[in-house]
N, C-alpha and C positions, 0 to 999 in steps of 0.2 A: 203387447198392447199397453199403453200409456191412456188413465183416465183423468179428466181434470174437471174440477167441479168450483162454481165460485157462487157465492151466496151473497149476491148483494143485499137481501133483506129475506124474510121469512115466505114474502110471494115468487120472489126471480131470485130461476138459479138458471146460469150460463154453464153449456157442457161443452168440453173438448175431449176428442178422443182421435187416435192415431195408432193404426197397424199395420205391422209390418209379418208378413206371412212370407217364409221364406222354404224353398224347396232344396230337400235336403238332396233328395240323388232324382235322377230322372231316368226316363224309362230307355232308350240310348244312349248308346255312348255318345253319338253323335250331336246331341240336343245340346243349345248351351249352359249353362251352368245356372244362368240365372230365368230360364224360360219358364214361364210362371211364377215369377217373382210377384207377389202382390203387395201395394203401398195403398191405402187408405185412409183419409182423413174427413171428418163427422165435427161439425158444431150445431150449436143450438141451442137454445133457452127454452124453459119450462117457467110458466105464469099459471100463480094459483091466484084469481081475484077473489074467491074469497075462500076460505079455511074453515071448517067449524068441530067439534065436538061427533056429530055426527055426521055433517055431512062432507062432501069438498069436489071439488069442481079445476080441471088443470087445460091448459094450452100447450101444446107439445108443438116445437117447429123446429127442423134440421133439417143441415145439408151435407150432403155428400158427396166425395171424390174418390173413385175407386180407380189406379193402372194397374195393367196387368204386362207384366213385359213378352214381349217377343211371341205374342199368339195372333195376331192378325195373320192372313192366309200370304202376307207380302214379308213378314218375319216383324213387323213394328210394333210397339204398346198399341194396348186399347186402353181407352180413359173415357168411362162413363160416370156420370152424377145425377143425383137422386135428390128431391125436396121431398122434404112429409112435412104433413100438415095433419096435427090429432089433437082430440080434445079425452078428456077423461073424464066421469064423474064418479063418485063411492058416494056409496049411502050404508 
């Protein structure tokens, strides 16, 4: 997994994040080598509008792109993707 963070100011920070999940042996022989191979890649930004001492308040938004090799019932990747959308607050 590779994380990446960038801080354009104290309220936005842009994330990057990319996985690679890899199958070491499989359960036959026969299966190929790389079947269930997983690649994943996740951005997104987090916005605090305002910050304080006690309290704080955030914006969470990301998207994501999950393949998986060689598991559809025809032998092909599947490649599904995800948005979130959260907000946070502390007190």
């Amino acid at each position: 997994m590779i994380e990446t963070h960038y801080s354009l100011n104290p309220q936005l920070i842009f994330i990057n994040r990319y996985e690679l999940i890899r199958m070491s042996r499989q359960a036959l022989l026969t299966n190929p080598g790389n079947l269930g191979d997983i690649d994943a890649l996740t951005f997104g930004y987090r916005y605090y509008p305002f910050i304080g001492t006690r309290a704080g308040f955030a914006f969470h938004n990301e998207y994501s792109i999950v393949r998986q090799r060689g598991v559809s019932l025809t032998g092909l990747d599947v490649t599904t993707s995800g948005l979130f959308f959260g907000f946070d607050f502390a007190f």
